[in-house]
Structure formats: C-alpha cells, structure tokens
C-alpha positions, 0 to 999 in steps of 0.5 A: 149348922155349917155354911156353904161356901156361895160363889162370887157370882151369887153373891154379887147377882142381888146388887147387880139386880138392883142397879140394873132394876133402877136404871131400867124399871125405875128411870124408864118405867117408874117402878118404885126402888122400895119394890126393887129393894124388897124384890132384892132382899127376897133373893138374897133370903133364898141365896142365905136358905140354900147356903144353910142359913136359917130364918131365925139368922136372917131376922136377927140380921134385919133387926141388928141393922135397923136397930143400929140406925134408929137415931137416924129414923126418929131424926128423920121423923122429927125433920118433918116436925120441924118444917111443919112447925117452922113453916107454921111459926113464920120462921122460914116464910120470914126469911123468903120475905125479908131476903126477897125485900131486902135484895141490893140491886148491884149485888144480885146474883151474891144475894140470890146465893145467900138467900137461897142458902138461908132457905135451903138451910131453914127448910132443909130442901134444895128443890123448894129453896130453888122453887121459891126464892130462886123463882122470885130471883129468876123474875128479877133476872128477867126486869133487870136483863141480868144473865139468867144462866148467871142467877140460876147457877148463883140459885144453884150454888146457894140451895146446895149450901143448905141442901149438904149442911142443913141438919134437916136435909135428908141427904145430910142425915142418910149420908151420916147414916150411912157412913156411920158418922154422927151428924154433927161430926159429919156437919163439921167435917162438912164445913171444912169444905163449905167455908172456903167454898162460900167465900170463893164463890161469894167474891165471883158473885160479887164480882160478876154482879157488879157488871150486872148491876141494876138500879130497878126497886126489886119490891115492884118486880112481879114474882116478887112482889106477889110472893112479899104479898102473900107472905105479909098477909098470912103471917105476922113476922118476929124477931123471936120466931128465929129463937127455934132455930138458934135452939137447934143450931147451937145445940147441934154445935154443943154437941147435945143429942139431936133428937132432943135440940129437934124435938125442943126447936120443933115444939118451940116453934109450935108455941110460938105460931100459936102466939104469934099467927093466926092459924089456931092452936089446933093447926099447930098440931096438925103442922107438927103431925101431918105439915103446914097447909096453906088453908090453914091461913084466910087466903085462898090457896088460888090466891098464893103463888103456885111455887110458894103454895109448893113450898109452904104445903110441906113437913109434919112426921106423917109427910116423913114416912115415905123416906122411913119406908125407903130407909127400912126397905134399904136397910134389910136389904144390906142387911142380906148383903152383908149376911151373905158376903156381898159387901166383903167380896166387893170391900176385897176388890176395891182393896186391891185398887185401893193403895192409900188414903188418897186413892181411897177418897178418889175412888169413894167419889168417883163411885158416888157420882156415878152410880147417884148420876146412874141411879139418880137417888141419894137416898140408895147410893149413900146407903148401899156406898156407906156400908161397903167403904166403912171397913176400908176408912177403917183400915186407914184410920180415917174418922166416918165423916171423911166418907160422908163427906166424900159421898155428899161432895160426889153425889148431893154436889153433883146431882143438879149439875148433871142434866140428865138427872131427876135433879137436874131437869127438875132445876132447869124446868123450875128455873127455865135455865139448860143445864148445861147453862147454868153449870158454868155459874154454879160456883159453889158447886163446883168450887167445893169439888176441887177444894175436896180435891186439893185437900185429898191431893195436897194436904191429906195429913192435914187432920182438919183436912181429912178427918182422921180417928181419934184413939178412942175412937180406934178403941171403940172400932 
C-alpha cells in the first residue's frame, strides 16, 4: 500500500509532546516519563495508521529496535547482579572501609576525590558514591574546618569519574546504547578525556589541600568512625574478594563479551561471599537475584548508618527492571519516530547548521546539556539524542563512541553542576553544600569539559582525539 506524505508538523508534534509532557507533567507533577513515552508512541501509531501504515509495520518496527539493543538490556540486568553480589562479597564495603581508614590528613580533599572514585566506579552509582564516602568526608571537613564547598566539589569530581566510565553505571551502557557504540569502545574513547582530566584535577586538589591540611586522626571523626564500625562488623575483608572485579575490568580491555566478563565477575563474587561472610549461601542468591539487604547481616539495620544502609541495600537483576521498562518504553517510541520520518526530518535541519566535525560535537554538546538540564534524565536524552546524530557522525566518518562520548561529557558531566536539576539538589541536600558552592571546586567535572573542547577545538584530526571509523567499520556501516 503507498504511503502518504506526513507533514513536518506531524512529524514533529510527538517529541515536542514529550518534551513538553517532561518538563511539566514530569518535573512539576511527577508523572512518570515511561507513561509519557507510552502516551507518545500511541500518537505516532495513529500518525503511521492515517498515513497508510499497517499494524503488522509498526510491530516489525518495535521489534527490530529492541531486538538491536538486546545486549544493552541483558547488561543491564546483569549490572544489578553485579552490585548485589559485590556489595554481598565485600568488595565494595572493602573499599569504603579502607579508603575511609586509610585517609592522609594533608591530602583530604585529593583523597575524598580517589575514594569516591573508586566507589562510584565499584558501585557503578554517583548518588551512593556521594552518599557514603562523601558523607563521611563532609564530617571530616567539618573536624578538620577544611572548606566544605572544597571537599564537596572533590566528592563531586570523584563520583562522576565512576559514574561516566564505570562499565556498570547506567549512563555509561545508555550512552553506548544510544550512540550505537559498544562499551568498551565507548570506555576507551571515554578515558581519552578522563585521564588527563583526573590528573589536572588530582594536582589542584593536592595543592589546595596542602593549605587545608590537618593533623587530626580521621578514624576518631564521628561519621567515620560509625561507618568503619558498621562496615567491620559485618563483613570479613580480603584481598581475594577484589578477584570479581579484575575478572570484569580485564576482560572488558581484552575486549571479550561483557555479558560474559558480568556474568563470571557476578557469579564469582557470589562464591566468594558465600567463603568469606556470613550471611548464608542462600542470601548469596537473593543478593544476585533481588540485591544485597543489610538484614542479611546480625546487625540491626537501626544500628547501620542511614547513608551506608541507603548504599548497602541495592543491586540484584529484579532491582534493574525499572530501568529495563524505561528502556523498552524509550525504544518503541524511536521505534515510531523513525517509522514515521521524525528523526530524519530533524537530521536534515540540524545538516544545515552543521558544516563540519567541529560544529557537529558542539552542536552534539550543547544539545545534550540542554535538553538533560531540561528534562532532567540521562536515561531519555541519550536515547532519544543517539539515534537522531548517528547517521550525521556517519556522514563525517566519526566512529559511534565520538557521539557517546559527547553526550556523556554535556549530560552525565553536567547534571550535578546545575543546581536546578534532580542531580543537583539531590547532591547539595546529601552533602549540605549549595550548588552554586561547590561548583567552583568540581574540577574534574569541569576540566573534562574544556579538555573535550581543545580536542574539538584544536586537535580535531588527532584520531586518539576524535575517534574516527576504521575501514571496515565503514564497510559495515
């Protein structure tokens, strides 16, 4: 059956309908996006029916778009086994515990930063890096009279470290998800960025702590010492409970399947709590299943710090199947957007402002930030942004993880230093810091952004720089 011609407007009308439904029904009034995204699928069903579409189309379409990213689904799932087996093993309360104990008072604002990094990275969350360690450095910041815009902008810095590079960290999978990119080529591409950024912002925190220094023992400061408490009564530590996490880490580099490096990082984990702590072998398939629960310990949960109970209580596969709803629900409805033209009558605006790989990642970032900063999810900007820049990254030749990059740079970087988003009042309630406080001192944050820029800027035929498709991968475009 021929097709009629649907005018721009039409076309249009069903993003426009979600970004207006987000920023009012959802920021003002709660109304869930996975209920919005539904609402604008419906109305790109009846655009497809009266243009000529049939059923049987529109169903092929849903299917061929979740059936493309299925990987990401499944490591999703298994991102929730992972920090439920973790978190149950030791490996993640481990690192709070020894990071927090082995603090250097003339070094404490560098070492809030490498701590929480190595929590948000273990734990693949910036919200419960920020709400553990970071709490625990804020009460040291108060003994010590250290600035607390100072140690919440080193907090800051450190969780996003974790939160944009972490292979479980959801915004790390959706922005490869959405760019097309695999995660691991978006991880590299990723630390390209991250590496000089950690080591400009490592120095400014060394520095500025060295005017900050104090002599007082950490280990006696009240938050920490109940969380170094709590954390040695429940769990027995050992070197070998970190074998999970080398398992996953090396075999993401060594470029093997993630579904399998999580699945074998997870399941080890599980042997391993079930050698090592006390909880039972049959919470270990409750942690992998449903999460980790502090009940599973001897210790009143009344008797656990309320930011590390918040921590600790997380993961399992079930605990993922909000996100994967969110997923499906995003997906169908690009699913439409693309049956019915949206996203090319979009690509061919944006061609016309567009005159080059330079103007492209601008436009990419600037884009990204204002509609995360808008919208206030990462989750919907990187899957309904990825899809409508793919085809113009591959008119320039530039590999997918240049885009994923881009993204997570003006959304995942950005989010926390905006005082007006989610992120943002959710870090300056849990730290006790104004946004606008500790953004001057979320170095790594914004360091990342302007080494992005001199890439773009300065070096944008560098290849290590800009990421750029291989022949074969042309070939396969």
């Amino acid at each position: 059956m021929e097709k009629k011609q649907i005018n721009t407007f039409l076309k249009i009308f069903p993003l426009i309908f979600i970004l207006v439904g987000v920023l009012i029904g959802t920021v003002r009034f709660g109304i869930a996006i996975e209920f919005l995204l539904i609402i604008g699928t419906v109305i790109c069903c009846i655009i497809a029916y009266t243009a000529g579409y049939k059923w049987e189309e529109m169903e092929k379409a849903f299917v061929k778009k979740i059936a493309d990213t299925w990987l990401g689904v499944l490591i999703l799932i298994l991102i929730g086994a992972i920090v439920g087996t973790w978190i149950y093993s030791g490996a993640v309360p481990m690192l709070i515990y020894y990071g927090i104990k082995w603090i250097n008072p003339s070094f404490i604002p560098f070492t809030a930063f490498i701590v929480t990094a190595f929590v948000a990275i273990f734990t693949g969350t910036s919200w419960g890096a920020a709400a553990t360690s970071g709490v625990a450095f804020i009460g040291v910041a108060h003994a010590t009279g250290i600035p607390l815009p100072l140690i919440a902008g080193a907090i800051i810095s450190g969780a996003y470290v974790g939160d944009k590079n972490s292979p479980i960290s959801d915004t790390t999978v959706l922005s490869a998800m959405g760019s097309g990119a695999q995660l691991i080529d978006h991880i590299k591409s990723m630390l390209i960025v991250t590496i000089p950024s950690v080591i400009i912002s490592s120095i400014i925190f060394i520095v500025l702590g060295f005017t900050a220094s104090s002599n007082i023992d950490i280990s006696t400061v009240k938050e920490t010492r109940e969380i170094l408490d709590s954390l040695d009564y429940m769990f027995n530590f050992n070197i070998l409970l970190l074998l999970p996490a080398v398992v996953v880490f090396v075999g993401s580099f060594k470029g093997l399947s993630p579904i399998i490096t999580m699945f074998l990082g997870s399941f080890l984990a599980l042997i391993l709590g079930a050698i090592f702590q006390d909880f039972g072998f049959l919470n270990s398939v409750k942690a992998f299943v449903s999460g980790f629960n502090v009940s599973m310990s001897n210790l009143p949960a009344d008797q656990i710090p309320a930011n590390l109970n918040n921590l600790l209580n997380r993961g399992g596969m079930v605990n993922m199947m909000p996100t994967v709803l969110f997923l499906i629900s995003a997906l169908t409805f690009g699913a439409m957007l693309q049956l019915i033209g949206t996203l090319q009558t979009i690509l061919d605006l944006l061609l016309k402002v567009i005159k080059g790989v330079k103007s492209l990642m601008i436009v990419t970032w600037f884009t990204t930030f204002i509609v995360n900063s808008s919208v206030n999810s990462t989750q919907f900007t990187f899957l309904t942004l990825g899809p409508i820049f793919q085809d113009i990254y591959k008119k320039y030749k530039l590999h997918p993880s240049a885009l994923s990059r881009t993204m997570e740079e003006g959304g995942t970087l950005t989010e926390p230093i905006v005082p007006w988003t989610v992120t943002g009042v959710y870090m300056a309630s849990t730290l006790g810091v104004a946004t606008l406080q500790y953004l001057p001192y979320s170095f790594f944050n914004l360091v990342s952004i302007v080494v992005m820029f001199i890439y773009i800027l300065i070096f944008p035929k560098l290849k290590f720089a800009i990421p750029v498709l291989k022949e074969k991968e042309e070939d396969k475009k």
